[in-house]
C-alpha positions as CSV (number, residue, x, y, z in Angstrom):
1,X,60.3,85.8,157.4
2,X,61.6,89.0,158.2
3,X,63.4,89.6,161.4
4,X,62.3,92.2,164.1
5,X,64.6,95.3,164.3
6,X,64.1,98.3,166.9
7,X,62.0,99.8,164.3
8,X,59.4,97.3,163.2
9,X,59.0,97.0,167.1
10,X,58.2,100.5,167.2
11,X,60.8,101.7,169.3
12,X,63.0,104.8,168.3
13,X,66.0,104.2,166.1
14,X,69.4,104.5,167.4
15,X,70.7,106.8,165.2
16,X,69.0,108.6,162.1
17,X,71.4,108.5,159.0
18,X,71.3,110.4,155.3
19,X,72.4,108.5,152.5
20,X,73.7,111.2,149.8
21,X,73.8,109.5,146.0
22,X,75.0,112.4,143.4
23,X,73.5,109.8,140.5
24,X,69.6,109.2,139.7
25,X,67.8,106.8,141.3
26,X,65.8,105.7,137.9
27,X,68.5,104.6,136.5
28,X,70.9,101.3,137.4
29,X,74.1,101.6,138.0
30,X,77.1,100.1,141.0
31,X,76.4,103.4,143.3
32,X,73.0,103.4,143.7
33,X,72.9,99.4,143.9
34,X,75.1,99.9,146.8
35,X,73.1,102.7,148.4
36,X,70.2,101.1,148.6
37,X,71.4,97.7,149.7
38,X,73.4,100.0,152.7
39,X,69.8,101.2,153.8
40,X,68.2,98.0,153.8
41,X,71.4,96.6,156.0
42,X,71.5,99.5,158.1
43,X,67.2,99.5,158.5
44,X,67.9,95.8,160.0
45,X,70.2,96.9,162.7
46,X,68.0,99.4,163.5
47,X,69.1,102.6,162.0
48,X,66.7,104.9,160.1
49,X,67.7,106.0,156.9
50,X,66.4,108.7,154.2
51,X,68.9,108.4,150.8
52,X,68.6,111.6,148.7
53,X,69.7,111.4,145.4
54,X,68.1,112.3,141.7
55,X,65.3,110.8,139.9
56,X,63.8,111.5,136.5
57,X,60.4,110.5,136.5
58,X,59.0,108.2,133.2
59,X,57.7,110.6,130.4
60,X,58.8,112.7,127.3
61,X,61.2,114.8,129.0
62,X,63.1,112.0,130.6
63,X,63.0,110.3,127.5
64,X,64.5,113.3,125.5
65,X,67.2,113.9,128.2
66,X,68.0,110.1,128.4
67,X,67.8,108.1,125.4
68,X,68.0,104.8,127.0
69,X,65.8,102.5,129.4
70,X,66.3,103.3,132.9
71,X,64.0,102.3,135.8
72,X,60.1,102.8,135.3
73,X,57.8,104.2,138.2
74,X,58.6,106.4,141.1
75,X,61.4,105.6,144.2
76,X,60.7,104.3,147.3
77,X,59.3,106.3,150.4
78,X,63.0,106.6,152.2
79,X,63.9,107.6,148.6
80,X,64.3,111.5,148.9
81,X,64.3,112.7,145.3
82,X,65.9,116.5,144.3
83,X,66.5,116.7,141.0
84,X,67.0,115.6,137.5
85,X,69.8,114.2,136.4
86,X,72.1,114.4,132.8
87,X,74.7,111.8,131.4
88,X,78.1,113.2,131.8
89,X,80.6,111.0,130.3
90,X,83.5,110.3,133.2
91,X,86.3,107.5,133.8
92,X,84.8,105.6,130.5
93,X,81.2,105.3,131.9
94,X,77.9,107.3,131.6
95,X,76.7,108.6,135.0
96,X,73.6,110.1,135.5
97,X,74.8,113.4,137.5
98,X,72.3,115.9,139.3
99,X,73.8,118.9,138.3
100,X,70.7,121.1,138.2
101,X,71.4,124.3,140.6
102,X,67.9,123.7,141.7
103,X,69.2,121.3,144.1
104,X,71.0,123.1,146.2
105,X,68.3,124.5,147.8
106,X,66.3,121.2,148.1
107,X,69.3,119.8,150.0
108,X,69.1,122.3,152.3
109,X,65.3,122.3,153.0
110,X,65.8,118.3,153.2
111,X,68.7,119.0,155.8
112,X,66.9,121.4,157.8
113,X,63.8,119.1,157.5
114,X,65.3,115.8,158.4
115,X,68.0,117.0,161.0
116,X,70.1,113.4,160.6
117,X,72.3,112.6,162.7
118,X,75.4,111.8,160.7
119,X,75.2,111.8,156.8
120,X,77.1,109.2,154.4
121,X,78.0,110.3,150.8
122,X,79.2,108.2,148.1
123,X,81.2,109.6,145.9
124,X,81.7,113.0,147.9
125,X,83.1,114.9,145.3
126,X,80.7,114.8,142.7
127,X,78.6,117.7,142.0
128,X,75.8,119.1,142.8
129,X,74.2,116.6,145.9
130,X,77.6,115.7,147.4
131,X,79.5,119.3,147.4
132,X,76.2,120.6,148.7
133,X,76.1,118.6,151.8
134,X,79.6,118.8,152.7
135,X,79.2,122.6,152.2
136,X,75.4,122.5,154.5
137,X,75.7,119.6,156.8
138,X,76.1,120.3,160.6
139,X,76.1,116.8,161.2
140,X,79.2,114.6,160.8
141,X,79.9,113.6,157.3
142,X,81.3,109.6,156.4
143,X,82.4,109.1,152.4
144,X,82.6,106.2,150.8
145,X,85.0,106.7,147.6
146,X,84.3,104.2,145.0
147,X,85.8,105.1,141.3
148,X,88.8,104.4,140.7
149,X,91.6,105.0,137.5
150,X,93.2,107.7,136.4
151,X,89.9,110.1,137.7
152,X,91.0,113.2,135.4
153,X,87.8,115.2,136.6
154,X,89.1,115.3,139.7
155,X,91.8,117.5,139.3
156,X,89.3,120.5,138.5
157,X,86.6,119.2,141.8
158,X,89.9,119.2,144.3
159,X,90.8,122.9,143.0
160,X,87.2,124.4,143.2
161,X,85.4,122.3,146.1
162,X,88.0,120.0,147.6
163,X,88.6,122.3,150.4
164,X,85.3,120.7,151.6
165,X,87.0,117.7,152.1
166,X,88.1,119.4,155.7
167,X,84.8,118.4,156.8
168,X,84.7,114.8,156.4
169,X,85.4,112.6,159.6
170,X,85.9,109.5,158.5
171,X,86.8,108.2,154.8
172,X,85.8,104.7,153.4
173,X,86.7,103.2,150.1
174,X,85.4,100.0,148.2
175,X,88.7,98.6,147.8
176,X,92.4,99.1,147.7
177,X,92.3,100.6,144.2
178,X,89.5,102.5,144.9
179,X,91.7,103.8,148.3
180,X,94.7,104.7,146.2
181,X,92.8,106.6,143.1
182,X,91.3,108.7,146.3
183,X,94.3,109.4,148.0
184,X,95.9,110.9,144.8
185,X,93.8,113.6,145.0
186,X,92.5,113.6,148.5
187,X,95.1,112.5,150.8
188,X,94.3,110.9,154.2
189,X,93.3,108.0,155.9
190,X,91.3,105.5,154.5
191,X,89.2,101.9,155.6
192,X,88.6,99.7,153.0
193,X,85.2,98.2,153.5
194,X,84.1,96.4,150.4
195,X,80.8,96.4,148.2
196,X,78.3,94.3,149.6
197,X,76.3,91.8,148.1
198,X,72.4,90.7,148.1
199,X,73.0,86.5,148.9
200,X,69.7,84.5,148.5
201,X,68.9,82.3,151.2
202,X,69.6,79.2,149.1
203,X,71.4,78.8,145.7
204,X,71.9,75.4,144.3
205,X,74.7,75.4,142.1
206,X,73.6,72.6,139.8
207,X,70.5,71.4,137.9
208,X,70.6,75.0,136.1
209,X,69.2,76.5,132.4
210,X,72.0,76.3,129.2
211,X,72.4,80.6,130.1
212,X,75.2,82.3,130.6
213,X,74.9,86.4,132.1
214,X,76.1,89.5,131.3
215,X,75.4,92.3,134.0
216,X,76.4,95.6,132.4
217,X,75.1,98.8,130.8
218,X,76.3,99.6,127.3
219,X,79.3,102.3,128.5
220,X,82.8,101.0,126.3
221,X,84.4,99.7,129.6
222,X,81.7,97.0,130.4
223,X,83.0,95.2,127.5
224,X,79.3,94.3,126.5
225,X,80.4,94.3,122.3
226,X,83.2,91.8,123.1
227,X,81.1,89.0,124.5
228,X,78.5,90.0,121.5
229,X,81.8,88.8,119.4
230,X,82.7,85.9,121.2
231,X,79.0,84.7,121.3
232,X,78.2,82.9,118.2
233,X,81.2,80.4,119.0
234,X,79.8,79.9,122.3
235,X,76.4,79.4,121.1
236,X,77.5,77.2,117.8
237,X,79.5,74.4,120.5
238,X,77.4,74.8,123.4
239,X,74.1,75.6,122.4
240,X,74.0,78.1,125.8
241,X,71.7,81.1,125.4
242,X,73.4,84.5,126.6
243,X,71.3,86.6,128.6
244,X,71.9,90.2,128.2
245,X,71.0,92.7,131.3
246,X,71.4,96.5,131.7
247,X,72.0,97.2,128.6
248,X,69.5,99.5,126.3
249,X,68.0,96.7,124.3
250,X,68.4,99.4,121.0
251,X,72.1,99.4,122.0
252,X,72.7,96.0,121.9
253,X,71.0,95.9,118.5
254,X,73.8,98.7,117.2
255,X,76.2,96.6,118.2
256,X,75.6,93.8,116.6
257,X,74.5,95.4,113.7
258,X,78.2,97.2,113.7
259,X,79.6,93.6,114.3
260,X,77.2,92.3,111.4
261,X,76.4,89.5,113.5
262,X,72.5,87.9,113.6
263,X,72.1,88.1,117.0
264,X,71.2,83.9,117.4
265,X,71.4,82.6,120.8
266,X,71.0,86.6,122.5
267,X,68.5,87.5,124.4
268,X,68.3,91.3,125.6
269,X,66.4,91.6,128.9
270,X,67.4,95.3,129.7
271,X,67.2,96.7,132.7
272,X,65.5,94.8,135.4
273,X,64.9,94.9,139.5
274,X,66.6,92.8,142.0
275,X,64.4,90.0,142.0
276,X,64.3,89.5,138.6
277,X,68.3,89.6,138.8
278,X,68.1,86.8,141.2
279,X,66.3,84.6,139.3
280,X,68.3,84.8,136.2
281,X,71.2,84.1,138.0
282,X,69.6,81.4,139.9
283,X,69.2,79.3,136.3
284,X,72.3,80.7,134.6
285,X,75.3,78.6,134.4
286,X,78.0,81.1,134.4
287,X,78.9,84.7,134.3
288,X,80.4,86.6,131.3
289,X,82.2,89.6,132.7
290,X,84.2,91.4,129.7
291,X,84.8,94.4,131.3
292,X,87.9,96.3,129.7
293,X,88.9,98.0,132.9
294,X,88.2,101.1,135.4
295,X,86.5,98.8,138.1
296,X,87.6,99.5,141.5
297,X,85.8,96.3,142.6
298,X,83.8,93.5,141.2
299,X,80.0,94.2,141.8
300,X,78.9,92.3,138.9
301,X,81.1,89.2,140.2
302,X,80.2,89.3,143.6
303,X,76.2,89.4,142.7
304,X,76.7,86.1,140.4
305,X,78.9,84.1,143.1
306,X,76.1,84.9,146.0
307,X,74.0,82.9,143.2
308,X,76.4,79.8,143.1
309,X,77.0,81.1,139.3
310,X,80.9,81.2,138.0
311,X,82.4,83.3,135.8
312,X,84.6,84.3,133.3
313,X,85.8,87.4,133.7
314,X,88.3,90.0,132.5
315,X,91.9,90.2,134.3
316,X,91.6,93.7,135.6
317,X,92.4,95.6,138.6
318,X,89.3,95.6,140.9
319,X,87.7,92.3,139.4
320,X,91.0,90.7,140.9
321,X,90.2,91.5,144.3
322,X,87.6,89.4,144.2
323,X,88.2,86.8,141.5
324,X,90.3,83.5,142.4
325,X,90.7,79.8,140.4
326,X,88.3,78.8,142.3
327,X,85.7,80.6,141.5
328,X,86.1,81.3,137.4
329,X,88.4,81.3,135.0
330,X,90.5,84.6,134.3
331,X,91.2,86.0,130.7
332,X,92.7,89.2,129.1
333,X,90.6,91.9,128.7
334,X,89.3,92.3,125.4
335,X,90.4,88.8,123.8
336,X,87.1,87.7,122.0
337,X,88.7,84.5,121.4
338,X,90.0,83.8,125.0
339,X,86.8,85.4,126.1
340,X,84.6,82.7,124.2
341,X,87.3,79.5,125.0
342,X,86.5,80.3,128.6
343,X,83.1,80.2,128.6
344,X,82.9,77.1,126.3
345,X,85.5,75.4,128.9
346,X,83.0,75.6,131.6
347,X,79.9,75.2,130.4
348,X,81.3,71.9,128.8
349,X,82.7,70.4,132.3
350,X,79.2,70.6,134.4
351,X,81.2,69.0,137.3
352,X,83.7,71.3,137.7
353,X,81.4,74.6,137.1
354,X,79.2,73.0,139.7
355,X,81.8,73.4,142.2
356,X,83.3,76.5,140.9
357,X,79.7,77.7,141.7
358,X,79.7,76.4,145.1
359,X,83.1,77.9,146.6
360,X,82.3,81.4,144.7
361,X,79.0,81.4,147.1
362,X,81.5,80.5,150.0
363,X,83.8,83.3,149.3
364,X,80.9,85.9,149.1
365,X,79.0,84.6,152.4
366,X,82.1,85.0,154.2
367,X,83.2,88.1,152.9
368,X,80.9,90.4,151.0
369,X,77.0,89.7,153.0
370,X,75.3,93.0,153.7
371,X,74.7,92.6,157.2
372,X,78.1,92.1,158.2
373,X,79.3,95.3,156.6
374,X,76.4,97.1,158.1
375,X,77.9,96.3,161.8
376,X,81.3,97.7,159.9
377,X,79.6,100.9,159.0
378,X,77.8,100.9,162.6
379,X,81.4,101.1,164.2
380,X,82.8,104.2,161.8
381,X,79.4,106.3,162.7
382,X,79.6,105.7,166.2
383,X,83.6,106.6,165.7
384,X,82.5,110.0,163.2
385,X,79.9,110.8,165.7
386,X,82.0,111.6,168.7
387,X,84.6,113.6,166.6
388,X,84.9,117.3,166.4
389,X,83.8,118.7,162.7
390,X,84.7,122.0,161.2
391,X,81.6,124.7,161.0
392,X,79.4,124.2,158.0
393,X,79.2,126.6,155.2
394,X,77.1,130.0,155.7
395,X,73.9,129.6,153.2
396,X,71.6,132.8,152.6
């Protein structure tokens, strides 16, 4: 049942709030999981939202531009698309970046058109949704600052646009990692306020299918080709089945076809909705998360612990924010053979993976649920809001 906010009870919100996403909405990725899971949080305490961000719509174009399988259809109504987006490869991963000059102008009609009252960009300097904001807004601006690494593209934004920065009110980053790659290039003061996470309402961790997950799209630093390696020893001992979602399903079959390996035991789901994310995690045993590094924080762990669903994951900055022994079991990054031990080690002790699933679904309800953080986010626009700005940008 869904609970009764000031808006379904028709009353008028308390505060009207943009949601700027410099990435595409058709296709899946950490940012835009987190943007839209912000708006449904925020929509529950009552605030209205609009997010504005890219979106290629399905046909030969977008399929010329964007070789891969991205989301199929057309975004939601508080969806406010302006543009189509390009893959530019940046700190080892393959956004999907609206650089088209086109939407500058669409930003500011959609500014001028939905007069928010305070607007929230992820990622703030990333061209062209984020720097256009910043340079347009006359409402107070929050970031949220989530990449983190050694962010070499930075160096050129902070020299061309990071004077923009002067703008921003209040700064928020994912995690510590996340905080400290920022504050390299764009010194100030930072609150850490983490991912959130979508937690079913129940999640038994037993009685589940002989799967294990991987959550990832086929960028090197998901680490999807190492857990290809590692799976036909899994698959020989334990007879598990490894579940492959995010990934292009034609890039998964270059892989293994680079690895010469048949492929037994894999099945390649691609990308898929939130729902259909629950459920596989709601039969899966465990979690394979290979990634090789450049993770500020650990979306893909937190999502399979809010299932009751352990893992095995890569020891990395960012996944060990939120990793502990209680909730998986912790190998170097890139070791096939420590990779595929791990897994085999806890899909063979059911008892103990139960209970590894139960206490990672602790960590996240206390920690990581949406709602929560939304009250968080509540508090820094009510803080932004009553803080002097500096003038917006002069557009003719």
């Amino acid at each position: 049942m869904t609970s009764a906010t000031p808006l379904t009870l028709g009353f008028a919100p308390a505060m009207k709030v943009g949601i700027v996403v410099p990435y595409s909405w058709s296709f899946w990725g950490g940012v835009p999981d987190h943007a839209h899971h912000q708006a449904l949080a925020l929509r529950r305490l009552g605030v209205e939202t609009r997010t504005i961000m890219g979106n290629d719509p399905p046909g030969q174009f977008t399929r010329v531009l964007h070789p891969r399988s991205g989301r199929h259809g057309y975004p939601p109504p508080d969806v406010i698309p302006i543009g189509r987006s390009v893959i530019v490869p940046a700190n080892g991963a393959l956004p999907n970046i609206i650089l088209s000059p086109r939407s500058f102008l669409r930003i500011k009609r959609v500014l001028e058109r939905e007069r928010f009252d305070l607007l929230h960009l992820h990622e703030p300097m990333t061209p062209v949704p984020c720097v256009a904001t910043l340079a347009l807004a006359e409402a107070p601006c929050v970031t949220t600052h989530h990449a983190a690494g050694n962010l070499g593209w930075m160096y050129g934004a902070t020299v061309m646009w990071g004077f923009l920065m002067d703008r921003v009110v209040k700064r928020i980053a994912v995690s510590e990692r996340a905080r400290d790659s920022a504050a390299r290039h764009l010194p100030g003061e930072y609150e850490i306020i983490p991912n959130g996470v979508l937690i079913p309402d129940e999640a038994d961790a037993g009685d589940r299918e002989n799967r294990v997950v991987f959550i990832g799209r086929h960028d090197p630093r998901k680490g999807m080709e190492v857990v290809l390696r590692a799976w036909s020893h899994v698959h020989a001992r334990t007879g598990a089945r490894l579940r492959v979602v995010g990934a292009d399903p034609l890039r998964v079959r270059l892989a293994l076809a680079k690895h010469r390996l048949s492929g037994n035991g894999i099945d390649t789901l691609g990308p898929i909705d939130d729902e259909a994310l629950t459920r596989e995690l709601l039969s899966a045993k465990a979690l394979a998360a290979p990634s090789l590094g450049g993770e500020s924080f650990g979306m893909v762990l937190t999502r399979a612990f809010a299932c009751a669903v352990p893992a095995v994951a890569s020891d990395i900055d960012g996944y060990r924010d939120v990793m502990t022994p209680r909730t998986g079991i912790s190998v170097p990054p890139g070791d096939v053979d420590a990779l595929s031990r791990g897994l085999v080690e806890l899909l063979e002790d059911e008892p103990r993976r139960a209970e590894l699933g139960r206490e990672a679904r602790r960590l996240v309800q206390e920690n990581y649920a949406w709602d929560n953080l939304a009250r968080r986010l509540l508090d820094v626009y009510e803080q932004a809001m009553g803080t002097r700005r500096a003038p917006a940008v002069t557009a003719r």
